[in-house]
C-alpha positions in Angstrom: -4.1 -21.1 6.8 -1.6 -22.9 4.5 2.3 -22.1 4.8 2.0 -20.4 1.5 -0.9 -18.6 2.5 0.8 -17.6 6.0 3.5 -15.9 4.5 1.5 -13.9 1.9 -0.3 -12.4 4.8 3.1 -11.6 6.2 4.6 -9.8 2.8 1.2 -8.0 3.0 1.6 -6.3 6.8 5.2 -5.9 6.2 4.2 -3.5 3.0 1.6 -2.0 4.3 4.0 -1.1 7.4 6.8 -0.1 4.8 3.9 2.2 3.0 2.5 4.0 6.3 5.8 4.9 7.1 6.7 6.0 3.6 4.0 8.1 3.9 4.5 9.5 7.4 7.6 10.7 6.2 6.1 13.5 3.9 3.4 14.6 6.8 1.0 11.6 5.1 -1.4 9.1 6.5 -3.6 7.0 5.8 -5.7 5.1 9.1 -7.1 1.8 7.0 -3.8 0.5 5.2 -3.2 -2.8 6.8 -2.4 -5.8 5.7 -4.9 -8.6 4.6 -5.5 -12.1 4.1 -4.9 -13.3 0.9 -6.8 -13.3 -2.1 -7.7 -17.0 -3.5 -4.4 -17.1 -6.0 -2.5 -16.3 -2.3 -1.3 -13.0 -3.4 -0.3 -10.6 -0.6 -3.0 -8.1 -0.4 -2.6 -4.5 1.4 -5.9 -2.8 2.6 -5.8 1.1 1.8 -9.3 1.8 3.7 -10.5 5.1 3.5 -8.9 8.4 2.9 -9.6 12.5 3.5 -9.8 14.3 0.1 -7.0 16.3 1.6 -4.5 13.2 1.8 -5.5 12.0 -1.6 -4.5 15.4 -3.0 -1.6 15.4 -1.1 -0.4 12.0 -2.4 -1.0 12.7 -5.8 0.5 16.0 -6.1 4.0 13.7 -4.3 3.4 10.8 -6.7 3.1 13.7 -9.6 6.8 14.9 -8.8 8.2 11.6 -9.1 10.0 10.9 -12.4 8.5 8.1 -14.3 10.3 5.0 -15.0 8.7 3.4 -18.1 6.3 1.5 -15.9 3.2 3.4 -17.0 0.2 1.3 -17.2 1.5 -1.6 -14.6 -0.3 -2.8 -12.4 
């Protein structure tokens, strides 16, 4: 693994820590986010895995409160 790729893969289990404890904080969870190699560009890349009906409900009905902030459509 290249120095580059090396700290993509870092970036990527440092967000996917920052998101499962995001989402522990409103009673959320998700089992399969971890982070992931990198894609061939070396873009950190967070595995979501799989999710209960139940928990995607529940995220979208939190994400659905949040103002938006002009960034509709980003990806």
């Amino acid at each position: 693994m290249s120095g580059a790729d090396a700290e993509a893969y870092r970036l990527a289990i440092v967000a996917s820590s920052r998101l499962r404890t995001s989402l522990a904080r409103h009673g959320l969870e998700l089992p399969g986010v971890r982070g992931d190699h990198p894609s061939g560009v070396g873009e950190p890349v967070v595995e979501l895995g799989r999710a209960s009906a139940t928990v995607v409900h529940a995220l979208a009905e939190l994400l659905d409160r949040l103002p938006l902030d002009g960034r509709e459509g980003a990806v």
